[in-house]
Structure formats: C-alpha cells, structure tokens
C-alpha positions as CSV (number, residue, x, y, z in Angstrom):
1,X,10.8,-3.0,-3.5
2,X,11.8,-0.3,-5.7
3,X,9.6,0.1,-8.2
4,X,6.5,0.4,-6.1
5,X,8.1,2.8,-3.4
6,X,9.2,4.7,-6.3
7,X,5.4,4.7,-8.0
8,X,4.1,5.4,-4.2
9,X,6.3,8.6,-3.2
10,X,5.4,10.2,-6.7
11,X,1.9,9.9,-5.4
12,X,2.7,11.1,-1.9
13,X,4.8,14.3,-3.3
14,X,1.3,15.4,-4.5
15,X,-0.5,15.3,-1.0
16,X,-1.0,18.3,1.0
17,X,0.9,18.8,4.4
18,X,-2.2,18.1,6.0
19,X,-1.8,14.4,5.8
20,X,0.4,13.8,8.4
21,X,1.7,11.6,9.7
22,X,2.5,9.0,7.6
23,X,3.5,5.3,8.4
24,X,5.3,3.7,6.0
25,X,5.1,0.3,6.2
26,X,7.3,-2.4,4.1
27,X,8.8,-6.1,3.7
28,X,11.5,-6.6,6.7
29,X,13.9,-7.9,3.5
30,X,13.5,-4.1,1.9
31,X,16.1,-2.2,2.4
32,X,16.2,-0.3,-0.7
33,X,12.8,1.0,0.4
34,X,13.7,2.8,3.6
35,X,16.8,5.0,2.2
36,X,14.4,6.1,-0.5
37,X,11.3,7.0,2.0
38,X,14.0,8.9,4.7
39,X,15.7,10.7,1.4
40,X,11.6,11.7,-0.2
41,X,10.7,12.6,3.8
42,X,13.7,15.3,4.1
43,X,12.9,16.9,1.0
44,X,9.0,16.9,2.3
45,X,10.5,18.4,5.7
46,X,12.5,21.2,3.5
47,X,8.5,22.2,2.7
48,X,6.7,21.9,5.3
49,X,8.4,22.1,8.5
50,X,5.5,19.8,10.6
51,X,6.5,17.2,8.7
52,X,6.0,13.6,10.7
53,X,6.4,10.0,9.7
54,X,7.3,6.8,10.6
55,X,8.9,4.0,9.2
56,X,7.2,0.2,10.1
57,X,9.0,-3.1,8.7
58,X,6.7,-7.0,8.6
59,X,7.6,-9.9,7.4
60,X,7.4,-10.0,3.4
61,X,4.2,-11.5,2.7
62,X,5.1,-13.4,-0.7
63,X,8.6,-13.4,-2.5
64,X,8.6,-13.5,-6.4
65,X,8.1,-16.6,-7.8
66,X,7.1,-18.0,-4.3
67,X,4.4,-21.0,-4.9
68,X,0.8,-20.1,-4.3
69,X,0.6,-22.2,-1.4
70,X,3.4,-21.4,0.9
71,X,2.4,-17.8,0.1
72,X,-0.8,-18.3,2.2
73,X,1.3,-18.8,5.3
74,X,3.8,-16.3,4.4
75,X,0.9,-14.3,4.3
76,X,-0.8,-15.1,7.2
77,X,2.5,-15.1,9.1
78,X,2.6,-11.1,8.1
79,X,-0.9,-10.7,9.2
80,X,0.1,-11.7,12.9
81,X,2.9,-8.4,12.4
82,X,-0.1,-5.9,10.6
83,X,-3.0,-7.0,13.1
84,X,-0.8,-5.4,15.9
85,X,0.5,-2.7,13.8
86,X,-2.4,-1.6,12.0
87,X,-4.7,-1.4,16.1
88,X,-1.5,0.9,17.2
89,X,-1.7,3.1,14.2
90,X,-5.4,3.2,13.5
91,X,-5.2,5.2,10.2
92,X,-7.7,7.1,8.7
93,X,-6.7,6.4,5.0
94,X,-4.4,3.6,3.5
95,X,-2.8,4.5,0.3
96,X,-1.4,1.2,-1.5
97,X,0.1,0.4,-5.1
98,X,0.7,-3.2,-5.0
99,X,3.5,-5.1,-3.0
100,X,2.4,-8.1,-1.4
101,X,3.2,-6.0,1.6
102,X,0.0,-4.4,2.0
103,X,-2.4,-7.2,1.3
104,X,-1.6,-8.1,5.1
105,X,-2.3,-4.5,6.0
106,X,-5.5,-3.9,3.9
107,X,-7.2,-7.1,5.4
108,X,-6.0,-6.0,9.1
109,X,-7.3,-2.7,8.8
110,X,-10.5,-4.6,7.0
111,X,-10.9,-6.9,10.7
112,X,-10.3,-4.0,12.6
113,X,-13.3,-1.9,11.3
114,X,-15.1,-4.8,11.0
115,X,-14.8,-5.2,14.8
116,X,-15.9,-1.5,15.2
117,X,-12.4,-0.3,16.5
118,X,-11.3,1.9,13.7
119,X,-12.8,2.1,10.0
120,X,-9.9,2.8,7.3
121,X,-10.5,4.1,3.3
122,X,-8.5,1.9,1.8
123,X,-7.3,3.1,-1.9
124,X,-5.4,1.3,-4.1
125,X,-3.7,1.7,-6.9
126,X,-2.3,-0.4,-9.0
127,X,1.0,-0.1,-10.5
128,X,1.7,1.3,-13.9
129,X,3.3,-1.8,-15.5
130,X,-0.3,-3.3,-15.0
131,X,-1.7,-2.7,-18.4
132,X,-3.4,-5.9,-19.3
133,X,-4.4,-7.8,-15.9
134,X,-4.2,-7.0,-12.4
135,X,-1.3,-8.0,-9.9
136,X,-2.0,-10.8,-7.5
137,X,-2.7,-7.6,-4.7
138,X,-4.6,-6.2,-7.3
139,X,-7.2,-9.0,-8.2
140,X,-6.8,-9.6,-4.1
141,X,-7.7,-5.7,-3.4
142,X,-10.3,-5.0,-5.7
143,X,-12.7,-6.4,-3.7
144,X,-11.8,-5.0,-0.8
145,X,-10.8,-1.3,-2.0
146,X,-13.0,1.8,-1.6
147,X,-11.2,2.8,-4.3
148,X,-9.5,1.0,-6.9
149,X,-7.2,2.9,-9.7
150,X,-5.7,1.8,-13.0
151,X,-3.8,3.5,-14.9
152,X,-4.4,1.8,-18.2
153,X,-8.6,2.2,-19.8
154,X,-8.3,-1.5,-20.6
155,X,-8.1,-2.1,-17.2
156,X,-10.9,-0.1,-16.5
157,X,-13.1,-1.9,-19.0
158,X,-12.2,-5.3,-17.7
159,X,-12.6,-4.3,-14.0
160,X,-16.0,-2.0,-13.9
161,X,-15.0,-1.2,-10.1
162,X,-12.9,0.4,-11.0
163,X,-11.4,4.0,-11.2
164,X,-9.5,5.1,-14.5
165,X,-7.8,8.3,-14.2
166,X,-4.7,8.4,-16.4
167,X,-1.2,7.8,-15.8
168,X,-0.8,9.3,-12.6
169,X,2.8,8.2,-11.5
C-alpha cells in the first residue's frame, strides 16, 4: 500500500513525459494509494502539461499474512479483473515493485502476448527492504520479468537474472 506506491512514484518522477499515459493499477482495499498517485500526477501535470493517467482498482490478490493456499484463489479471483483490464489497456511496458497486485497483471499481460494480442516488457523491481531474499512477487516475477532489479548486490549474486543497479528509490 504505501510503501510500494511510495518506492513506485520515485521511480516514475524520473521518466520522461513521453511515457504517457499511465494506468495505475492497485488493490480495491487501497485507498492510501490513490490520494498519493492523484497528489504525484498534479505535480507531474505542473511539468508537463500533456500529462494523462488513469487510475484502475482489482481485487487484492493476497493480504498479509493470508495462507498460501487461499492466496491462490484470491489470486486467481484478481486475474478474472486484470485479464479484462490488461486486453483494454494493452500497455507497451509494465513497471512493478512488488505488491501482490501486479502478480495478476504480469501474468495477464504474459497470456495476452502469449495469445499474439499485445506483447508487454514487463520490469520489475523489487522493493528496497528486500536485501536478503526476494518477496513472494519477486521469486513469482523473476521468471517471468524481462527485467528483474535489486537494489541490494547480494541479491544479485543469489539471483544471476538479475539486474543490480544500486539503490535507485
């Protein structure tokens, strides 16, 4: 909730104007998320005046501490939202840090390229308070991620995948 938006608009403050728009998309539950995302987005609009965005909510995929097995069809319950969500917005590049939130959409972006409709880069990264193993979306993701960042080099040496490029939030 507000960690990761927070980790995810530092990294979106650095992006040109030229990726635009952006869909947002986050747990139905989050609330804390949206004020922060329309507060970043008016700033962004001060700076460049084409600004565009939109704002998508799906059913939390996993809550903390939620057993491993209800989570799959928590889970899979989300993926019925993204599926339709992700064919609608088609987008070119999804940028992720780690909710359980974007597991659904990764793997509904994944079945939709796979099915020659629309082929997303998918890069994740995972969040800085990852410094000795990956989250669960993390160890889910790296498989699936064209790119895969981590912000800590024993990450990197553990998961050969992946990208190591500092602390970058």
């Amino acid at each position: 909730t507000g960690g990761h938006t927070t980790e995810i608009l530092r990294l979106l403050s650095c992006l040109s104007e030229s990726y635009s728009p952006r869909h947002y998309v986050f747990a139905d539950s989050d609330t804390m998320s949206e004020a922060k995302i329309h507060s970043f987005e008016q700033k962004r609009a001060e700076k460049f005046s084409n600004s565009q965005f939109t704002l998508d909510r799906i059913p939390r995929s996993r809550e903390v501490r939620q057993s491993w097995a209800s989570s799959v069809v928590t889970t899979l319950y989300s993926m019925l939202y993204s599926l339709p969500l992700t064919y609608r917005r088609k987008p070119d590049l999804i940028l992720c840090n780690g909710p359980g939130t974007c597991v659904p959409v990764c793997i509904s972006a994944l079945l939709l390229g796979l099915l020659g409709i629309k082929r997303a880069i998918i890069v994740y990264v995972e969040s800085i308070c990852r410094v000795e193993t990956l989250s669960l979306s993390g160890k889910i993701l790296y498989y699936f991620s064209d790119y895969f960042i981590v912000q800590w080099p024993d990450l990197k040496e553990k998961y050969p995948k992946s990208i190591y490029l500092g602390r970058i939030v």
